[in-house]
N, CA, C and O of each residue as an XYZ file, in Angstrom:
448
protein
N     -46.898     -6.214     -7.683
C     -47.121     -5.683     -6.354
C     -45.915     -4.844     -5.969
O     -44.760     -5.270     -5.964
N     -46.282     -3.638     -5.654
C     -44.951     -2.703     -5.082
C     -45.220     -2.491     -3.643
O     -46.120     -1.763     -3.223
N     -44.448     -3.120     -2.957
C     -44.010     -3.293     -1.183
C     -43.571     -1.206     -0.767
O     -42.629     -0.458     -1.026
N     -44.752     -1.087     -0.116
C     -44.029      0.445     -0.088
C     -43.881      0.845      1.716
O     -44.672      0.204      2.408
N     -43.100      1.672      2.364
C     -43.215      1.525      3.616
C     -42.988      3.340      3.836
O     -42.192      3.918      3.096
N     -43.589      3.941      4.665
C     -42.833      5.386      4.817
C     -42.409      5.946      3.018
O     -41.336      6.530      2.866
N     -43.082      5.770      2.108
C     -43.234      6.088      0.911
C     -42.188      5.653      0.498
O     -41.690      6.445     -0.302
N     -41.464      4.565      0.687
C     -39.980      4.066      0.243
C     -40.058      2.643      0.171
O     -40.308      1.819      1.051
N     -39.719      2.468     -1.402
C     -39.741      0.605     -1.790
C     -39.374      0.136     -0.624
O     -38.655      0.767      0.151
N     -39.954     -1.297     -0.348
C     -39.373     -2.248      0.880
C     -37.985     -3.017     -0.116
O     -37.926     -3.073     -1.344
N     -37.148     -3.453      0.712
C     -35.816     -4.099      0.341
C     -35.567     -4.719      1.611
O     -35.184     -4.249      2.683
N     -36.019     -6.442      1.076
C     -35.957     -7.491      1.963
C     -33.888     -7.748      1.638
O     -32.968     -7.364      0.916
N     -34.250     -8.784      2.949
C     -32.261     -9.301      3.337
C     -32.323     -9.038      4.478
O     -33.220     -8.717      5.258
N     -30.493     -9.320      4.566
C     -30.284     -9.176      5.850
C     -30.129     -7.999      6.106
O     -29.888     -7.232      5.174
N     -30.212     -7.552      7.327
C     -29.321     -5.912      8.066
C     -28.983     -4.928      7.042
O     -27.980     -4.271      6.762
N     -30.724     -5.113      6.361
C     -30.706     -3.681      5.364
C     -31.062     -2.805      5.845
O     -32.055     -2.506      6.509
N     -29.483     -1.930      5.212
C     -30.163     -0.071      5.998
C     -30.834      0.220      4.465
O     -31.156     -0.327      3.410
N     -30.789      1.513      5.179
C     -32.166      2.382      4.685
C     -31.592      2.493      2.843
O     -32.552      2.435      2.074
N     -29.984      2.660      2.030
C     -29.254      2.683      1.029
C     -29.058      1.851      0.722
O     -27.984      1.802      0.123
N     -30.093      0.089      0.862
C     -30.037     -1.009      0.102
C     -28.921     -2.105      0.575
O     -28.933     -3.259      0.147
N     -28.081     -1.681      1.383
C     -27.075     -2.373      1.901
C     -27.157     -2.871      2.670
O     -27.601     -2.252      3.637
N     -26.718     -4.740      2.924
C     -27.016     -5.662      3.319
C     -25.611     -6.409      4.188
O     -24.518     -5.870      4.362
N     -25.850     -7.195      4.450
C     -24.546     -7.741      5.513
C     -24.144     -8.818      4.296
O     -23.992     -9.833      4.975
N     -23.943     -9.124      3.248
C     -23.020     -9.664      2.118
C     -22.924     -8.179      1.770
O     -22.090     -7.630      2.490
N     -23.536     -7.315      0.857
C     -22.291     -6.208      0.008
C     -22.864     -5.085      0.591
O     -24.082     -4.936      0.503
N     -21.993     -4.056      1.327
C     -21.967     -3.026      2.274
C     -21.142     -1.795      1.979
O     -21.074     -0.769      2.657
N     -20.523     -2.084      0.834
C     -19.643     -0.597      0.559
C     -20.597      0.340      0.150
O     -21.785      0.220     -0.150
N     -19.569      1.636      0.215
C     -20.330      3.111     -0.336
C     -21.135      2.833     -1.776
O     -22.117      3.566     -1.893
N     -20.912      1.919     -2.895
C     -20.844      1.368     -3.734
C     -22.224      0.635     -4.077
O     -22.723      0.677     -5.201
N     -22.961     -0.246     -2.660
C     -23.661     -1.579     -2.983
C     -25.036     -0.778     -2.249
O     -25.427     -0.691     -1.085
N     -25.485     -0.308     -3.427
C     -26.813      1.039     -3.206
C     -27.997      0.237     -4.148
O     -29.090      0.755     -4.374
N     -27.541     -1.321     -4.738
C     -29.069     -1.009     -5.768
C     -29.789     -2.451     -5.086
O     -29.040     -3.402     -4.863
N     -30.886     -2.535     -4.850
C     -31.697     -3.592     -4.759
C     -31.690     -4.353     -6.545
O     -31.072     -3.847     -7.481
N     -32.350     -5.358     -6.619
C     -33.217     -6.198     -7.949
C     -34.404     -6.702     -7.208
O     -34.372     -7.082     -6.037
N     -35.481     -6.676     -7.995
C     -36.592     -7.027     -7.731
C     -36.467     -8.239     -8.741
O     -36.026     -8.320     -9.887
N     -37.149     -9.343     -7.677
C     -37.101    -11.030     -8.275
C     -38.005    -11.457     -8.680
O     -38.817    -11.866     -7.850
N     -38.333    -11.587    -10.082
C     -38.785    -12.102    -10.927
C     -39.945    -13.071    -10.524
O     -41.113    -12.940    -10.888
N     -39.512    -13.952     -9.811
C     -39.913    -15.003     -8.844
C     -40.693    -14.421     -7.751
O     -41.685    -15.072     -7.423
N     -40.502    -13.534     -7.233
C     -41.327    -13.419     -6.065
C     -41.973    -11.634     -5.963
O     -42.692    -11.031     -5.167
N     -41.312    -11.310     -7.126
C     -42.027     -9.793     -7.273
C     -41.926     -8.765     -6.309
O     -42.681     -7.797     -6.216
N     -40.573     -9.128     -5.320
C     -40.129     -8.173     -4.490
C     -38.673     -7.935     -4.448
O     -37.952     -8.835     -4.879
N     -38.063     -6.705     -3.927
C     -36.756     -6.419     -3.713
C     -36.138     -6.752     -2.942
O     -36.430     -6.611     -1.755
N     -34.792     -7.454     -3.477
C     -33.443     -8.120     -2.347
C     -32.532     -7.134     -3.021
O     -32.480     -6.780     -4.199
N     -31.617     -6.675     -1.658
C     -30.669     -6.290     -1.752
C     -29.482     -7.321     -2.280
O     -28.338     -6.883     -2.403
N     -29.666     -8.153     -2.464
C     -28.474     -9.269     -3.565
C     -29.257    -10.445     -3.285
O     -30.334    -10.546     -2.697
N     -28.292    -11.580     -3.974
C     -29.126    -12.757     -4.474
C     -28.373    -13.468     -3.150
O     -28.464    -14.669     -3.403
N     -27.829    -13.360     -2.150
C     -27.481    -14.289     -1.006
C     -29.124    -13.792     -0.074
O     -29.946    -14.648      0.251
N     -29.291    -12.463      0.184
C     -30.514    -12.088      0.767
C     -31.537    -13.055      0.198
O     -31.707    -13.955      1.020
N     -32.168    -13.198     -0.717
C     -33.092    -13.906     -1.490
C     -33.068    -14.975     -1.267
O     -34.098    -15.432     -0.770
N     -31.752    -16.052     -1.543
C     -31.712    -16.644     -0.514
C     -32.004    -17.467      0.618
O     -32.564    -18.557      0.732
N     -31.467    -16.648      1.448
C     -31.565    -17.169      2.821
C     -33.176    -16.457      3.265
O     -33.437    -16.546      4.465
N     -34.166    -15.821      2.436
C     -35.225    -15.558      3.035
C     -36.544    -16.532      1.802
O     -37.747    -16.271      1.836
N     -36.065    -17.367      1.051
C     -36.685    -18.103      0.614
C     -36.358    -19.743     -0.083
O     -35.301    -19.958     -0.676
N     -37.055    -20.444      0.033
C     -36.821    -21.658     -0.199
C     -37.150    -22.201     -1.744
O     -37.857    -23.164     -2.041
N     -36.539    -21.439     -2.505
C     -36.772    -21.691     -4.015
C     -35.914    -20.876     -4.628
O     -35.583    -19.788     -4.158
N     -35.362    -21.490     -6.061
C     -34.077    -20.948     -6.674
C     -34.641    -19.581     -7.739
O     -35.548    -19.659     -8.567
N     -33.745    -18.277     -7.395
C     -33.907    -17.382     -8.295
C     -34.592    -17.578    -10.374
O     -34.221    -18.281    -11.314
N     -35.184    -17.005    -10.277
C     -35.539    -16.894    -11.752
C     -34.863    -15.494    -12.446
O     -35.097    -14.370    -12.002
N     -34.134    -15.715    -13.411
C     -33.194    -15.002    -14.545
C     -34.586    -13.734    -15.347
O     -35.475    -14.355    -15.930
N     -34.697    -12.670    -15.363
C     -35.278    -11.675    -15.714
C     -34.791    -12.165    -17.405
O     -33.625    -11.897    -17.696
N     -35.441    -12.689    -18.221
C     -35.656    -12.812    -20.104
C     -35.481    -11.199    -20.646
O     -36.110    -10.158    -20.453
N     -34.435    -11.531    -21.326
C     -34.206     -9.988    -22.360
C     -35.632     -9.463    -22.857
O     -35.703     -8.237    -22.943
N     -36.415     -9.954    -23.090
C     -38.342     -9.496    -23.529
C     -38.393     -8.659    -22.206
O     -38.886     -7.560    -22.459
N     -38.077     -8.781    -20.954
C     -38.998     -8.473    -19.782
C     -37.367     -7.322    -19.410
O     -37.210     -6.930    -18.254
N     -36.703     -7.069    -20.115
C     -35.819     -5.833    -19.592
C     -35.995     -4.217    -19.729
O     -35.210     -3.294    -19.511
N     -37.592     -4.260    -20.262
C     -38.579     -2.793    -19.704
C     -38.959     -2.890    -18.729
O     -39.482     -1.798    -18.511
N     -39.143     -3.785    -17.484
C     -39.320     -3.740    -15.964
C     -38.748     -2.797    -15.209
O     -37.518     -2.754    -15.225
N     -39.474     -1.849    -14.394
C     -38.739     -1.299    -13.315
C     -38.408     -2.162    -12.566
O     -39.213     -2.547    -11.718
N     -37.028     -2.766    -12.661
C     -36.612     -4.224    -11.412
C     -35.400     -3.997    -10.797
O     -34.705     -4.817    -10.197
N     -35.144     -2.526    -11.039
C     -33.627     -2.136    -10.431
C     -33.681     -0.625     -9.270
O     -34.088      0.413     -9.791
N     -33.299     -0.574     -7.866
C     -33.832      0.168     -7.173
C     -33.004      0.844     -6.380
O     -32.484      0.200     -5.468
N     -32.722      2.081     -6.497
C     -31.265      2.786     -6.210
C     -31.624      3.343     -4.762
O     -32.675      3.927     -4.496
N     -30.744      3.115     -3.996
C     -31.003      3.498     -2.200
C     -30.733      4.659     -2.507
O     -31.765      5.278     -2.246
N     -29.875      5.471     -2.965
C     -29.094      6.271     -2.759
C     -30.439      7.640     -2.999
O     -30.681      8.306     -1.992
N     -31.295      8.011     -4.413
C     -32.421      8.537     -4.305
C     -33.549      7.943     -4.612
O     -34.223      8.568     -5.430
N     -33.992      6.939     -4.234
C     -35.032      6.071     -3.912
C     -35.692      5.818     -5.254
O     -36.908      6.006     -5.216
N     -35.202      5.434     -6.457
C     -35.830      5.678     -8.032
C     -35.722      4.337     -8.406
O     -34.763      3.631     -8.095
N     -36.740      3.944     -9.107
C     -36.708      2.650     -9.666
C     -36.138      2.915    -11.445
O     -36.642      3.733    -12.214
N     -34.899      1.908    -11.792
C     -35.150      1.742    -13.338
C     -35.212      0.708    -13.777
O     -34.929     -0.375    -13.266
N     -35.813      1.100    -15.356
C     -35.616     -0.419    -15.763
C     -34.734     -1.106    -15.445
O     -33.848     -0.823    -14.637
N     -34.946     -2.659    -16.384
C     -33.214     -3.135    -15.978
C     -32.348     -2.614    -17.665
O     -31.198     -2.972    -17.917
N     -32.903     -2.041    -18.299
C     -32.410     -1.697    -19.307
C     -31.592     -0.609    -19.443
O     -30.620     -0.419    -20.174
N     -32.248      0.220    -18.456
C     -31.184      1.157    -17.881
C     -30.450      1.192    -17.347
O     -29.527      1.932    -17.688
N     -30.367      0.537    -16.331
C     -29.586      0.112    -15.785
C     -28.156     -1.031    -15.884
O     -27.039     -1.008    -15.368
N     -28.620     -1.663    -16.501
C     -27.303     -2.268    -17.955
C     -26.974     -1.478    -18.964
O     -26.230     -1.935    -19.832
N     -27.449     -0.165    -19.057
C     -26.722      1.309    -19.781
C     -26.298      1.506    -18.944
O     -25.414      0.651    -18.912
N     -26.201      2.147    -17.944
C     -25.839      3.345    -16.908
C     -23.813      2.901    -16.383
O     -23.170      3.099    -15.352
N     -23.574      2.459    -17.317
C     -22.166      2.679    -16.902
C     -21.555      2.752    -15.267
O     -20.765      3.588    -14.826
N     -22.208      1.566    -14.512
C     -22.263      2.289    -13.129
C     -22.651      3.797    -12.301
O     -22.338      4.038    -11.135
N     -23.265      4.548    -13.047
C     -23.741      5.738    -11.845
C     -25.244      5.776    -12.433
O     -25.568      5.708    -13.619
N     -25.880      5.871    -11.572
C     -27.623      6.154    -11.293
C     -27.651      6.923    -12.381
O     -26.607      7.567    -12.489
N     -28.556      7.150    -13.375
C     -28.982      7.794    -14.392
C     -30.005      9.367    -13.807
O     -30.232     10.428    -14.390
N     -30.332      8.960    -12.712
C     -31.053      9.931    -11.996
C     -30.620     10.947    -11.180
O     -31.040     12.103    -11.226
N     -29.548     10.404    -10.225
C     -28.834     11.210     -9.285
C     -27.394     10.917     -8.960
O     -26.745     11.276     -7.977
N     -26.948     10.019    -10.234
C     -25.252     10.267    -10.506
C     -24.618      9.470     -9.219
O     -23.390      9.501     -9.137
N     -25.265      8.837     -8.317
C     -24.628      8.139     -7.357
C     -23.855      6.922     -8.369
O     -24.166      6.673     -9.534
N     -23.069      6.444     -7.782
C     -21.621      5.426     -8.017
C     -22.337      4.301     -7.577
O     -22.882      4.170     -6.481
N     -22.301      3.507     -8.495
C     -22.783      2.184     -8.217
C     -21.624      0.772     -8.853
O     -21.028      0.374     -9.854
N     -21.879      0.483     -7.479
C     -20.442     -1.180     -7.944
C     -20.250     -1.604     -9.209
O     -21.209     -1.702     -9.975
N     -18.852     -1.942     -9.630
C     -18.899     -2.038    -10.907
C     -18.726     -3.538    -10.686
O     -18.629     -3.978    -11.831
N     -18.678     -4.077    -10.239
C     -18.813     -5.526     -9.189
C     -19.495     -6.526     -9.243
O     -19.137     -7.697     -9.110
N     -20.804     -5.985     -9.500
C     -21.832     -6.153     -9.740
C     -22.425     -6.904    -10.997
O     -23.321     -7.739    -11.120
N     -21.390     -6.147    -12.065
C     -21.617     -7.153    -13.623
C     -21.257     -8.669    -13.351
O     -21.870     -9.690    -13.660
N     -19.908     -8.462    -12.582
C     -19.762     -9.641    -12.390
C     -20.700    -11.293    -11.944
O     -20.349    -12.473    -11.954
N     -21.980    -10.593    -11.595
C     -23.427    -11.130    -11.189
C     -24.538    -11.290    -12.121
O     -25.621    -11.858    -11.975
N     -24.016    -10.646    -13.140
C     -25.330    -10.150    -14.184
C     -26.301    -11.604    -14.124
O     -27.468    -11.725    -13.753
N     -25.384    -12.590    -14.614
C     -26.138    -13.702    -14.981
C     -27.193    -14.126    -14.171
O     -28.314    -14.481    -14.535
N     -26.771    -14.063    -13.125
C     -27.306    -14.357    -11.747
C     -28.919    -13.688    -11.735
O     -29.769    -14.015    -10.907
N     -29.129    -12.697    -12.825
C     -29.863    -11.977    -12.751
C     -30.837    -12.170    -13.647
O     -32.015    -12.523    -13.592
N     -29.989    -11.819    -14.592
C     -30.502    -11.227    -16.346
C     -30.035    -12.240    -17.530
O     -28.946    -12.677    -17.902
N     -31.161    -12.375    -17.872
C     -30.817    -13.410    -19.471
C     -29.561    -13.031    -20.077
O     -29.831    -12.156    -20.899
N     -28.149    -13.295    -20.071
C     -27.396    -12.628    -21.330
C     -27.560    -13.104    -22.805
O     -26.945    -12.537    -23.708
C-alpha cells in the first residue's frame, strides 16, 4: 500500500515537515523516511514508529533489499534499500546530502 497525499508519499511521526524531518532528527541532513516492514508505511525514524505504534519494528531481510523502502524529502523519490546502502550518503537522484549518522542505525533497520 503506498499512502499518497497532494501526490507526495505520506511520512508518519512526529512534527513532520514536508523534507521528512521529525522532532528526534531535524538537521539539513535528516531528509530520508524508511518504510516499515511491519506496517507498510513511512516513519521518518524508528522513535516516530514508535511512539505511533504498539509493536516492535521488523528488520527489512537482505532477500527483500529490492524494496522501494527508502524515501528522500528532499525530491520526493523512492529507492530501494539497496541503493540506498550504495549511495554513499547523497540521493542518487538529486545529490541532496543525507546523514551519515544514520549507518549508525542500520541495524535498527536492515538485516546486516
Amino acid at each position: 500500500m503506498r499512502e499518497e497525499a497532494q501526490g507526495h508519499l505520506v511520512c508518519h511521526g512526529t512534527g513532520v515537515n514536508e523534507r521528512t524531518q521529525c522532532a528526534h532528527y531535524h538537521s539539513d541532513r535528516d531528509i530520508i523516511a524508511i518504510k516499515f516492514k511491519c506496517c507498510d508505511a513511512f516513519y521518518a525514524c524508528i522513535e516516530c514508529h514508535n511512539e505511533a505504534v504498539n509493536h516492535a519494528p521488523v528488520v527489512w531481510p537482505k532477500s527483500e533489499f529490492s524494496h522501494e523502502a527508502i524515501y528522500c524529502g528532499n525530491c520526493k523519490s523512492t529507492l530501494t534499500i539497496a541503493e540506498y546502502l550504495a549511495c554513499d550518503n547523497t540521493c542518487p537522484k538529486c545529490q541532496a546530502a543525507f546523514n551519515p549518522g544514520c549507518a549508525n542505525h542500520y541495524h535498527l533497520y536492515f538485516e546486516r
